[in-house]
Rosetta silent file (secondary structure, phi, psi, omega in degrees, C-alpha in Angstrom):
SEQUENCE: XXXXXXXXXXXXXXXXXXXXXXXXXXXXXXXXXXXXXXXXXXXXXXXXXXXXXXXXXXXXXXXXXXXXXXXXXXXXXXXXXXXXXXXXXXXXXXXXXXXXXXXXXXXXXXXXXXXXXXXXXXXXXXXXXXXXXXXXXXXXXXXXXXXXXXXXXXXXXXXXXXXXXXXXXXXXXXXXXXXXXXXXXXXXXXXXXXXXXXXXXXXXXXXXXXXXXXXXXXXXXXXXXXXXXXXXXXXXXXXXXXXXXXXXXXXXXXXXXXXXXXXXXXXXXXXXXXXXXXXXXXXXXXXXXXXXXXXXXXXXXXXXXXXX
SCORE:     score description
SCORE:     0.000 S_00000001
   1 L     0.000  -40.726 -179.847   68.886   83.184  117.856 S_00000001
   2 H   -80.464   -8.111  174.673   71.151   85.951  116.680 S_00000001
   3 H   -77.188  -16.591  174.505   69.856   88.478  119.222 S_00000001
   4 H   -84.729   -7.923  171.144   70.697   85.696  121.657 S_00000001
   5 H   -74.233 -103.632  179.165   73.919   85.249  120.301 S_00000001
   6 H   -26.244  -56.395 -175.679   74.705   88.917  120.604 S_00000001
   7 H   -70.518  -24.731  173.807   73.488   89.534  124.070 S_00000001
   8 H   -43.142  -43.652 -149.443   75.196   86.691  125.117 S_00000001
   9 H   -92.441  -29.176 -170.010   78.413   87.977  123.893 S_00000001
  10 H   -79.631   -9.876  172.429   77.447   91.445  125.098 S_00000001
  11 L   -63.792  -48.159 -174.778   77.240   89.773  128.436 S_00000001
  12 H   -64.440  -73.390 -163.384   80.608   88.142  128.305 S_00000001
  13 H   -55.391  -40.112 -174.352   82.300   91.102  127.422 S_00000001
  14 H   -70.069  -66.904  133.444   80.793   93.296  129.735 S_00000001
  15 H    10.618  -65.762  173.306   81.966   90.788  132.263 S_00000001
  16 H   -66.486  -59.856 -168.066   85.258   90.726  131.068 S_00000001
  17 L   -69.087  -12.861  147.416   86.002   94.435  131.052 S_00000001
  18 L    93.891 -154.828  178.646   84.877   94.406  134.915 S_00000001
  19 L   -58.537  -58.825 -170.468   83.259   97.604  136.949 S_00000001
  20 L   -86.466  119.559  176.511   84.756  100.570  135.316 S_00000001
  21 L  -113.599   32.511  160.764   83.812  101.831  132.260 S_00000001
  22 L  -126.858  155.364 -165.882   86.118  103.889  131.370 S_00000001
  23 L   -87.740   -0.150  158.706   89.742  101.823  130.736 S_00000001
  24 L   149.086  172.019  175.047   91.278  104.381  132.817 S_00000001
  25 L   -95.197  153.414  167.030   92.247  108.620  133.099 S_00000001
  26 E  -101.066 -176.179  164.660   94.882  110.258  131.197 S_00000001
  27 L  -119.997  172.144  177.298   97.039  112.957  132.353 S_00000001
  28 L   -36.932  -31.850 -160.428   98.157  115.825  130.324 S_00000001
  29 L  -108.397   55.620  155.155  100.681  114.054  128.662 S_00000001
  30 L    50.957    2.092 -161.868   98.145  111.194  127.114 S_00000001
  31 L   -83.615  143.299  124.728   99.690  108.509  129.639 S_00000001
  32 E   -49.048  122.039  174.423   97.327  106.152  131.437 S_00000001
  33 L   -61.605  -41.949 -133.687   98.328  106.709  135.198 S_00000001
  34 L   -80.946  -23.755  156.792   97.171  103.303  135.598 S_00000001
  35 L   -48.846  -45.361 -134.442   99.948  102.173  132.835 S_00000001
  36 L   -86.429   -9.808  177.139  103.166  103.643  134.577 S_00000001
  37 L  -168.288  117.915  165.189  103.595  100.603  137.243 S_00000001
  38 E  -109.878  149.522  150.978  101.765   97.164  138.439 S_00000001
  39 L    79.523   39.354  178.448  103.827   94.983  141.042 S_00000001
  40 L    50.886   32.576  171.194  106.971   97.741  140.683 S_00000001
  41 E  -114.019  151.779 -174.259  107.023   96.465  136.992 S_00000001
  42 L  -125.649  146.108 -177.014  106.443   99.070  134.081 S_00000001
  43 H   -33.682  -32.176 -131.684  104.894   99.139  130.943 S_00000001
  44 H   -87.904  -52.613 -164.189  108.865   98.858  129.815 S_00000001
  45 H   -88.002   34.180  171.694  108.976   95.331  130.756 S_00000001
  46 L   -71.795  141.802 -152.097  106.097   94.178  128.528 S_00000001
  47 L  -141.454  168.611 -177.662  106.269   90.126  127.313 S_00000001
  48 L  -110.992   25.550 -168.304  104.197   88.288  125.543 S_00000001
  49 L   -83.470  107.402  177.956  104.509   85.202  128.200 S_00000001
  50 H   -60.128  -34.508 -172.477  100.860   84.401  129.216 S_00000001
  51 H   -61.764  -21.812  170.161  102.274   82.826  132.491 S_00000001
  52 H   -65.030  -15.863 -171.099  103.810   86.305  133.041 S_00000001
  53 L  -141.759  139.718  152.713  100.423   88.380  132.564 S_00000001
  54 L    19.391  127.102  165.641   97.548   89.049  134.329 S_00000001
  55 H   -62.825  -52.086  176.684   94.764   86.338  133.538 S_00000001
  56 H   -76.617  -21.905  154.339   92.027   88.836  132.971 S_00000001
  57 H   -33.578  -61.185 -147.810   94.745   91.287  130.765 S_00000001
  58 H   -73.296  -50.164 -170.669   95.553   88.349  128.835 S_00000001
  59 L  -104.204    6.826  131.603   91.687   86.953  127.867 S_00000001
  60 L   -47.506  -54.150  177.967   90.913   90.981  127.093 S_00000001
  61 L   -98.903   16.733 -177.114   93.370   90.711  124.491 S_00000001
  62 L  -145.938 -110.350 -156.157   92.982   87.284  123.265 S_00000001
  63 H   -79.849    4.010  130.010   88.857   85.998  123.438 S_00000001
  64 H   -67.608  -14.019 -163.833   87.415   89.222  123.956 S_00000001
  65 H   -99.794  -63.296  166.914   89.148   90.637  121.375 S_00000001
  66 H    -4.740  -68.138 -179.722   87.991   87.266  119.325 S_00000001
  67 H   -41.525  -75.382  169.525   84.446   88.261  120.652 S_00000001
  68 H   -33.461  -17.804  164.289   84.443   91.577  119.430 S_00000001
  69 H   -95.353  -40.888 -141.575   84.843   90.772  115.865 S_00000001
  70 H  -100.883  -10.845 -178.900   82.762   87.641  115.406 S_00000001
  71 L   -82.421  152.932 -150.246   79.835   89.185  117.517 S_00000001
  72 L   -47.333  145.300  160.818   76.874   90.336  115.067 S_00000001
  73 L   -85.043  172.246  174.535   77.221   93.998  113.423 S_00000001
  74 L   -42.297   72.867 -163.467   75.141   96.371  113.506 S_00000001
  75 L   -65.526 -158.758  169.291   72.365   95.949  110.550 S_00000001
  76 L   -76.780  -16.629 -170.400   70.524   98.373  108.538 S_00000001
  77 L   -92.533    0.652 -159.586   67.840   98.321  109.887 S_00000001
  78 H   -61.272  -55.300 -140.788   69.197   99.224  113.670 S_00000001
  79 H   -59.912  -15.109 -154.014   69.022  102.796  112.854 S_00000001
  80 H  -120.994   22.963  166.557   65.290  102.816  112.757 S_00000001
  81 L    63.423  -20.088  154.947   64.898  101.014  116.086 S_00000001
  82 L   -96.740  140.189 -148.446   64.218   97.461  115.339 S_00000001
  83 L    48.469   78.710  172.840   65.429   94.242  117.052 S_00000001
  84 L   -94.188  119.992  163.682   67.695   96.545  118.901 S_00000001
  85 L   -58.012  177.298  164.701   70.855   94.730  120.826 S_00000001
  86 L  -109.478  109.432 -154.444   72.751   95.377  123.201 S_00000001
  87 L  -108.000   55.956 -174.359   75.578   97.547  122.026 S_00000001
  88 L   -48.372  -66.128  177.711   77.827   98.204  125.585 S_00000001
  89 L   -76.169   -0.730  164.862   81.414   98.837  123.609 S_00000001
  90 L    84.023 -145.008 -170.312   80.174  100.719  120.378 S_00000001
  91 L   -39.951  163.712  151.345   82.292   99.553  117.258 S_00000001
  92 L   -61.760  -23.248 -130.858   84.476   97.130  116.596 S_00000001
  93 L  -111.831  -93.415  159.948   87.297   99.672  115.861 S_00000001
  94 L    22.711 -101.636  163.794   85.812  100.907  119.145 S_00000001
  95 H   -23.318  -45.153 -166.576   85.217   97.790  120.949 S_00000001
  96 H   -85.984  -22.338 -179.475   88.737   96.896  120.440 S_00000001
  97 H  -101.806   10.779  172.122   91.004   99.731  121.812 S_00000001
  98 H  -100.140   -5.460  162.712   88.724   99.868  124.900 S_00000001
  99 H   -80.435  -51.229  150.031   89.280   96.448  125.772 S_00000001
 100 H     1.722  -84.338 -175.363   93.062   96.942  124.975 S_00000001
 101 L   -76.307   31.201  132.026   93.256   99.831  127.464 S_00000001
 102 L   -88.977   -3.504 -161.277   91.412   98.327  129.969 S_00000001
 103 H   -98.054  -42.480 -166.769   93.911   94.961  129.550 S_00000001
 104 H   -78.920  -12.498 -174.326   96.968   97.478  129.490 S_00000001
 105 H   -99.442  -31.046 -175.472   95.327   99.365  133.002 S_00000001
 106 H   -75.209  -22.520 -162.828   94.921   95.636  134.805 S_00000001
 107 L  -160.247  114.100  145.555   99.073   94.335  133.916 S_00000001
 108 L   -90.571   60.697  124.193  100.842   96.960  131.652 S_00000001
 109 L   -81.556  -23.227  167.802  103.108   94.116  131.191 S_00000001
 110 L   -50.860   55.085  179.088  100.800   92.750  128.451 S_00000001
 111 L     3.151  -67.209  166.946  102.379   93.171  125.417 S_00000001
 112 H   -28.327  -81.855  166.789   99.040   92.217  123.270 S_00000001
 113 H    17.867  -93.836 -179.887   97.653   95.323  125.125 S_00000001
 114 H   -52.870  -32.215 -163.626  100.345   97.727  124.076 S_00000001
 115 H   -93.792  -60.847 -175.389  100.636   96.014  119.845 S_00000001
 116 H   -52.471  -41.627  164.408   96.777   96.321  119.612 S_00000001
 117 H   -50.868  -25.522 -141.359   96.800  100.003  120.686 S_00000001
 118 H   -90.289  -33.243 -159.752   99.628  100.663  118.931 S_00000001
 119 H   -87.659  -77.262 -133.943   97.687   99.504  115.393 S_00000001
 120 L   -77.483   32.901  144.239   93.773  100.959  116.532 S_00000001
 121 L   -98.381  -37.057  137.063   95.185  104.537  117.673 S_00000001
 122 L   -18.672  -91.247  178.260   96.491  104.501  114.288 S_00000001
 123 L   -30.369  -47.885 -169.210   93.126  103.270  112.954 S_00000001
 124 L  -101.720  -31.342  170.940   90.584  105.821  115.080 S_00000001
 125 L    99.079   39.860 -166.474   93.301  108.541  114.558 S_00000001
 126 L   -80.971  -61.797 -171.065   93.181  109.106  118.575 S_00000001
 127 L  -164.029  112.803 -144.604   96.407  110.718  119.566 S_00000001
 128 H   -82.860    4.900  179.493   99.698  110.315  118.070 S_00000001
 129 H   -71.338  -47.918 -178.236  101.702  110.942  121.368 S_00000001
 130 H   -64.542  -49.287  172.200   99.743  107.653  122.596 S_00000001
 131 H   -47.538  -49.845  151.410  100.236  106.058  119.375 S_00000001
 132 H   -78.344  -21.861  136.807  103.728  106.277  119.298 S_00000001
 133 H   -46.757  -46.295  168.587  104.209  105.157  122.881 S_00000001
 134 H   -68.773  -13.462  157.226  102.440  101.875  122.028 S_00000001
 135 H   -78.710  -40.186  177.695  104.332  101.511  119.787 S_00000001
 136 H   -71.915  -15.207  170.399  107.576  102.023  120.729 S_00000001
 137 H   -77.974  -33.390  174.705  106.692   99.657  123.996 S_00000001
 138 H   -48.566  -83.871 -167.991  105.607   97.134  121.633 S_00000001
 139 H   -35.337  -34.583 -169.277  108.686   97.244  119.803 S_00000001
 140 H   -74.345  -41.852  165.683  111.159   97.335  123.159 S_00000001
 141 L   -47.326  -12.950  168.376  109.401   94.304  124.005 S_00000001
 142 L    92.949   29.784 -171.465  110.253   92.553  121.167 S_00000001
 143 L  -110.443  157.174 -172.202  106.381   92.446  119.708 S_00000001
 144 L   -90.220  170.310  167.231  105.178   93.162  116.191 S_00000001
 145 E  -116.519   99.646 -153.113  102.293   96.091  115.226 S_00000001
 146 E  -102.013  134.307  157.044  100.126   93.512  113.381 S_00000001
 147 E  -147.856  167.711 -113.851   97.229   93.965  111.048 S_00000001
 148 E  -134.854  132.849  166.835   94.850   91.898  109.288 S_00000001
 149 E  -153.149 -178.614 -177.100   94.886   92.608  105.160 S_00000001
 150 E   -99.138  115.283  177.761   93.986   92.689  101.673 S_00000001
 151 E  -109.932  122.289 -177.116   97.202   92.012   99.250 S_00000001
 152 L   -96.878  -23.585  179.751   95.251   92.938   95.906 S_00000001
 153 L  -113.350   57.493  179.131   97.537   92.152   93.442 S_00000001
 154 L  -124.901  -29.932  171.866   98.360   88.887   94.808 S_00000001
 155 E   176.487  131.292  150.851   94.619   87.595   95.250 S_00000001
 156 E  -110.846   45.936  171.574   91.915   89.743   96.522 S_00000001
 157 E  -131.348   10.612  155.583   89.451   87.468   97.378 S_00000001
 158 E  -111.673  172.004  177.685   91.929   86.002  100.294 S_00000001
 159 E   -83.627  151.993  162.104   93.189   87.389  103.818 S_00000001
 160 E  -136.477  177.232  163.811   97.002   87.901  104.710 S_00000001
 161 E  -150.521  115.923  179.434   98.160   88.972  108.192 S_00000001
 162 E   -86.091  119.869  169.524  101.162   91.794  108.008 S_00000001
 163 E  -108.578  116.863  158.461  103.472   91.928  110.829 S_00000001
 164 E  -127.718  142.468  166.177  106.099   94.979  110.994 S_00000001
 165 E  -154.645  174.903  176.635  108.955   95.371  113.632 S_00000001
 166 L   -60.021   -3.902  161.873  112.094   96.097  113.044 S_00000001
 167 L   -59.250  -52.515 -175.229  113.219   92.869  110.924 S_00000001
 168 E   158.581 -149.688 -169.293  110.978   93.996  107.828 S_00000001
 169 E  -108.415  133.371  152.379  107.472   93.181  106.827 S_00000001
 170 E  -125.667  144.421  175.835  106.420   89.400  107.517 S_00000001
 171 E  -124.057  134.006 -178.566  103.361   87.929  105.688 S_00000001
 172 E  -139.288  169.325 -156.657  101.502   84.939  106.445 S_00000001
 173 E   -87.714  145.451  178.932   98.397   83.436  104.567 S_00000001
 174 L   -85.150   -4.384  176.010   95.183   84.530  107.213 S_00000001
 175 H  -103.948  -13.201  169.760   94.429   80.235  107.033 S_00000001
 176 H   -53.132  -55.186 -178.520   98.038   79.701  108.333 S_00000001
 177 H  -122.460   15.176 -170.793   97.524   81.021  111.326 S_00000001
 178 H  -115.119   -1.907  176.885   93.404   80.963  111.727 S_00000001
 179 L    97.914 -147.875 -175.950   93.265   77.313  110.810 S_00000001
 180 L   -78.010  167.868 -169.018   90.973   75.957  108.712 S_00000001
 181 L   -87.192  102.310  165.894   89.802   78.305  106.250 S_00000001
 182 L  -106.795  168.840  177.738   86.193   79.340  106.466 S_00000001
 183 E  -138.023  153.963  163.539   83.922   81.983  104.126 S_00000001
 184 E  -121.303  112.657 -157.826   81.082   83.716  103.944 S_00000001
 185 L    39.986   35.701  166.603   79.801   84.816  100.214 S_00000001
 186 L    94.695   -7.179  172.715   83.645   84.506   99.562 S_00000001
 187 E  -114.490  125.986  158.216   84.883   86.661  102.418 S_00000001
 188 E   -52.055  109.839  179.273   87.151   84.734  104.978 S_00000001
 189 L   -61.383  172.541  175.631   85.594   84.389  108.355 S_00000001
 190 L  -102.273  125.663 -166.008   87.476   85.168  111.200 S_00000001
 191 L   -49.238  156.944 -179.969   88.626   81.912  113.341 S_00000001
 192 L   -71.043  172.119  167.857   86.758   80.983  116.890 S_00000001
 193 L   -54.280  -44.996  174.221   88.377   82.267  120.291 S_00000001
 194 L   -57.379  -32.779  167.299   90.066   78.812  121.127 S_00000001
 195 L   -52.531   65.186 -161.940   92.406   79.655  117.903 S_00000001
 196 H   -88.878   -0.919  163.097   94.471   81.437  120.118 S_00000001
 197 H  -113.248   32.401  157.986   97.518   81.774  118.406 S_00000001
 198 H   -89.796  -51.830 -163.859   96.019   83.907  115.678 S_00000001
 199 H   -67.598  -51.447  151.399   94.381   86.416  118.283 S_00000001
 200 H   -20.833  -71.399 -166.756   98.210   86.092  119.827 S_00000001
 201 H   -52.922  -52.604  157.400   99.209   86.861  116.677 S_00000001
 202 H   -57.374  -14.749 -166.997   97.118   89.880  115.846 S_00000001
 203 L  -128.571   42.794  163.996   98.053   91.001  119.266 S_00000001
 204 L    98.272  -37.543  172.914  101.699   91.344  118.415 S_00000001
 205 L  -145.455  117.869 -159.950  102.932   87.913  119.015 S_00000001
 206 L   -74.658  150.403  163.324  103.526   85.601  116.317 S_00000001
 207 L   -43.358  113.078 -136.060  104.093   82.154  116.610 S_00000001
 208 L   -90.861  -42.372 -168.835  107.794   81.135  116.571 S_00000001
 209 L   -66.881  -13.509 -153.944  106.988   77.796  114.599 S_00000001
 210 L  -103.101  113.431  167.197  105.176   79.680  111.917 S_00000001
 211 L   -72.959  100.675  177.496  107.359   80.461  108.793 S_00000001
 212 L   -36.111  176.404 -156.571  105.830   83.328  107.357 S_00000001
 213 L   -93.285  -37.055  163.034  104.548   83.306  103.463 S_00000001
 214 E  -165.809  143.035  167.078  107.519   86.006  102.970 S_00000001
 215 E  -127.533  122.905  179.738  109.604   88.208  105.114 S_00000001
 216 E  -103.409   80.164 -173.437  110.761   91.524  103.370 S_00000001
 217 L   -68.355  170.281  178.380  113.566   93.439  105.786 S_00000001
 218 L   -99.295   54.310 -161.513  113.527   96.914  105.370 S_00000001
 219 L  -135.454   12.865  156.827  116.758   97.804  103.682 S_00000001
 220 L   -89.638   -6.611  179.300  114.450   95.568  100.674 S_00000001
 221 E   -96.807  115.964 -174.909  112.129   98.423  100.581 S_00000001
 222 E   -98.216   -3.717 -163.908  113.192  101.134   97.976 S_00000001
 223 E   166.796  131.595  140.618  110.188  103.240   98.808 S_00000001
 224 L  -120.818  121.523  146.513  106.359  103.634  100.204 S_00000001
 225 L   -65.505  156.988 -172.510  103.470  105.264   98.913 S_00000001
 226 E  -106.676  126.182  153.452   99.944  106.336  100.123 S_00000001
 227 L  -117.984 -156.640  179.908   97.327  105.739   97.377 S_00000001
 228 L   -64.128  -20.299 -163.083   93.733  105.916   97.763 S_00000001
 229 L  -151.495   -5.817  177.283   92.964  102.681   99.228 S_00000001
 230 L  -136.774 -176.183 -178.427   96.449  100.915   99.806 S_00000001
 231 E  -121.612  122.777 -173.293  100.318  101.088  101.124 S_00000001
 232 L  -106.099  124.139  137.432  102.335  100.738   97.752 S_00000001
 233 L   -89.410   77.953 -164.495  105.596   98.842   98.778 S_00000001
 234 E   -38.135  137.616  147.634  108.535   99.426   95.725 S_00000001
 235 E  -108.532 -171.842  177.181  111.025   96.707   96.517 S_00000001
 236 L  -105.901   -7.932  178.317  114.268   96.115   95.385 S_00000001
 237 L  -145.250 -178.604 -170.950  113.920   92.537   94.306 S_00000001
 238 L   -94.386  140.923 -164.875  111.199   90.514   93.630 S_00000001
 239 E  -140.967  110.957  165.405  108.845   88.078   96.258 S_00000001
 240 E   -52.528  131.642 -167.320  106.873   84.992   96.014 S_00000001
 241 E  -150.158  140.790 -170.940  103.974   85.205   97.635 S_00000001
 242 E  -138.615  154.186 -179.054  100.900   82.647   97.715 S_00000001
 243 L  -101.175  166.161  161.369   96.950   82.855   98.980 S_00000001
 244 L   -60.138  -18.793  171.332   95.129   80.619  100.775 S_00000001
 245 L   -93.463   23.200  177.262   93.033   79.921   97.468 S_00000001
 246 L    55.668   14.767  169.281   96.786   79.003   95.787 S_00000001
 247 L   -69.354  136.111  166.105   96.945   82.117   93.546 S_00000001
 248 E  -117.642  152.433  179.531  101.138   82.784   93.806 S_00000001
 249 E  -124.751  119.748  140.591  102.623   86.161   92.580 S_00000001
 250 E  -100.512  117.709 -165.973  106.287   87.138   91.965 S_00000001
 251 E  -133.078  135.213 -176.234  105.931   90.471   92.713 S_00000001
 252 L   -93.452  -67.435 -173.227  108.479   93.815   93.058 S_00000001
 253 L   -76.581  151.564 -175.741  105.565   95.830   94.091 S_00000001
 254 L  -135.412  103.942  168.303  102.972   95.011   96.752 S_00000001
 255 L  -118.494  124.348 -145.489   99.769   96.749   97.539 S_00000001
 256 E  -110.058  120.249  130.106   98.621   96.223  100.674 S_00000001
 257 E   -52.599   74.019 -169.391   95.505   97.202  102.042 S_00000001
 258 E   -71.272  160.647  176.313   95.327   97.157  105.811 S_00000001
 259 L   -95.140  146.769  157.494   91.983   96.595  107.500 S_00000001
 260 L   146.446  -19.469  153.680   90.560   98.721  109.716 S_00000001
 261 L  -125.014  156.688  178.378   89.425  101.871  107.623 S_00000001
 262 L  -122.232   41.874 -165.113   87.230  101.551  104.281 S_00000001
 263 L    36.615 -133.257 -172.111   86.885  105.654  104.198 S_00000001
 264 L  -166.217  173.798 -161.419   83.306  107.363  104.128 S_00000001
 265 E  -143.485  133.209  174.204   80.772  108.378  102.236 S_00000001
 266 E  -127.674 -172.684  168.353   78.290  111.701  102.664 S_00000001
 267 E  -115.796  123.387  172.640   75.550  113.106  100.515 S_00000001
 268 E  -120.124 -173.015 -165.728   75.852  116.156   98.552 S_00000001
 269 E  -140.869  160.481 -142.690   74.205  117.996   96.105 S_00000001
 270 E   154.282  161.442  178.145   74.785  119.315   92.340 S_00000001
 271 L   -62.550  137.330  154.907   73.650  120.104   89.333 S_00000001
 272 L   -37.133  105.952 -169.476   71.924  117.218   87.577 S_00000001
 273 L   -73.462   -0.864 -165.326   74.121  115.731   84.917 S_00000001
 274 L  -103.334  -15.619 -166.370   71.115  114.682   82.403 S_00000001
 275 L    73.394   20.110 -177.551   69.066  117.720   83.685 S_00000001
 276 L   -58.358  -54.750 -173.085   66.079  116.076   84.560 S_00000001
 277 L  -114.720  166.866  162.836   65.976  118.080   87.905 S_00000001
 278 L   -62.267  -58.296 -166.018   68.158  121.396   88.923 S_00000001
 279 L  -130.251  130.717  165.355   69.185  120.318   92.196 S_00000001
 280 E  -144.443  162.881 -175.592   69.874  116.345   93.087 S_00000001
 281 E   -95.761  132.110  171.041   71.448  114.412   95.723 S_00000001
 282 E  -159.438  150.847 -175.443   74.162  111.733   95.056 S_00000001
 283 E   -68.409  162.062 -167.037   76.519  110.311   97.183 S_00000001
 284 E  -144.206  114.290  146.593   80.398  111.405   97.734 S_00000001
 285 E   -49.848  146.517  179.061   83.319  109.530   98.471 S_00000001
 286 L  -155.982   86.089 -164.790   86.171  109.888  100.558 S_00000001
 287 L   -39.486  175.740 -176.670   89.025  107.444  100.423 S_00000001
 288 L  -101.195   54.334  165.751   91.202  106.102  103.382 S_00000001
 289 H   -66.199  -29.937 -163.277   94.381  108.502  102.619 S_00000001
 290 H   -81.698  -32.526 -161.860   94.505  110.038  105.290 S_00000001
 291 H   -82.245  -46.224  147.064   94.362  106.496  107.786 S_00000001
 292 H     2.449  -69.310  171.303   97.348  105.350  105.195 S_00000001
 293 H   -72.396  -29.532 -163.889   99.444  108.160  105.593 S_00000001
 294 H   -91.544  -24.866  155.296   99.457  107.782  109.638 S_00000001
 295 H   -51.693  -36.795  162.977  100.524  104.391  109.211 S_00000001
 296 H   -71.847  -13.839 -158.912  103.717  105.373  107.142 S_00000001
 297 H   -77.978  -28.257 -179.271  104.251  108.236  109.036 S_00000001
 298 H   -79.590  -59.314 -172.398  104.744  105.586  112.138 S_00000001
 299 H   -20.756  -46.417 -163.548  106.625  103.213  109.491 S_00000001
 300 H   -71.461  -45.627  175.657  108.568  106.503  108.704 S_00000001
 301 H   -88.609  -17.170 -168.366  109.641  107.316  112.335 S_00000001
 302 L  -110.750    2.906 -174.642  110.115  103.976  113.845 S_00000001
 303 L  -143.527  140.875 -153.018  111.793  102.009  110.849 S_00000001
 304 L  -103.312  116.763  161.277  114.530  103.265  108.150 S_00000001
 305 L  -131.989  144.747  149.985  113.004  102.426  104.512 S_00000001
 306 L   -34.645   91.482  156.457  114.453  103.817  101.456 S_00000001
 307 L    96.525   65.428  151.469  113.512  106.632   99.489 S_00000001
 308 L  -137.674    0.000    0.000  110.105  107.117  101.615 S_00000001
């Protein structure tokens, strides 16, 4: 059943993303030609109005993008050739800015498009000339750069979803806007495709009814740091903040883990420390500082915080 699940999905998708399989050529300057005009309209004029965009843009960036997370990963055993899937869009990471840019080459008016690129060019580290164009279209449109997180010292066994534009940080509980709350071993699943105004929401535009869990402007931000595994936000006053499992926090600092890198891991070799052998292998970390830092660095150029 799950390989039939998964081809199904791999079916769908494949479907969805249409004939071409690449989301489009660049030019020298990183642009998608296929970006600069549909209908005499420009990337400039991006909305988050579904009646305004493309049908097949629009369910790229809303239940394909859905798809692409909830269809099965990749197990351990893949590597070694059995019950091999069908794996047409690679990664999820992957998976996700090539549906993007293929949503932003049918209607660059799609806002979702442009907010999803703007966080997974970040994420894969592609190119920061692209990066900051999605972003800055996001923003002129009046759309957030949205990601999916870990608040650790508020509860880390729940979800949040982090919104920044220029207004500040907004936080909402990940059951807030995915509905009811399901888990698996204690990790929140991610909501079906018909929730569609989380996968809005992830794709830049939040629900107007939904009062976030706190909104933080940024002239409340005395300062951010890159640690090893989070975004340290210093504030200047203090913020309630509550999980979907009802742990609340008043908290001046907040560290926030976005999703989308966990770092890496290689194998090296050294001296034994007990000295049983000469030469042994053990594994080596390598935190997610660097995918950190290019998130403040956009924070840093497109939004005035304190002391950072």
């Amino acid at each position: 059943m799950r390989r039939v699940r998964s081809f199904g999905i791999a079916l769908l998708l494949a479907g969805l993303v249409g004939l071409p399989a690449k989301a489009g050529s660049y030019n020298a300057g990183g642009v998608s030609r296929g970006a600069v005009s549909v209908g005499g309209q420009s990337a400039a004029s991006a909305t988050c109005d579904a009646a305004q965009i493309n049908p097949d843009s629009y369910r790229l960036t809303t239940e394909a993008q859905a798809l692409n997370i909830l269809r099965p990963r990749e197990p351990w055993w893949e590597k070694y050739g059995v019950w091999k899937s069908p794996r047409e869009i690679g990664s999820l990471n992957a998976g996700a800015t090539k549906l993007a840019e293929e949503a932003r080459r049918i209607d660059p008016r799609n806002l979702l498009a442009h907010s999803i690129l703007a966080r997974q060019y970040v994420v894969e580290a592609i190119d920061a000339q692209k990066a900051e164009e999605a972003w800055k279209t996001t923003i002129d449109g009046g759309g957030a750069v949205v990601w999916t997180a870990t608040l650790y010292d508020v509860d880390p066994r729940s979800f949040f979803v982090v919104a920044m534009d220029p207004r500040g940080l907004r936080i909402y509980r990940f059951g807030q806007l995915g509905g009811e709350l399901r888990t698996h071993f204690g990790v929140p699943e991610f909501p079906e495709p018909d929730r569609t105004d989380f996968w809005r929401a992830l794709g830049g535009c939040l629900p107007a009814n939904a009062a976030p869990e706190a909104q933080i402007p940024w002239s409340e931000v005395r300062e951010i740091e890159v640690t090893d595994w989070t975004l340290r936000f210093r504030l200047a006053g203090k913020t309630a903040i509550e999980s979907d499992r009802g742990n609340r926090r008043t908290l001046d600092t907040l560290n926030i883990n976005l999703h989308g890198q966990i770092g890496a891991f290689d194998f090296r070799y050294g001296m034994s420390p007990y000295g049983r052998r000469p030469i042994y292998g053990r594994p080596g970390g390598v935190a997610a500082t660097h995918y950190e830092q290019r998130v403040k660095q956009m924070l840093d150029k497109f939004f005035v915080v304190r002391g950072s």
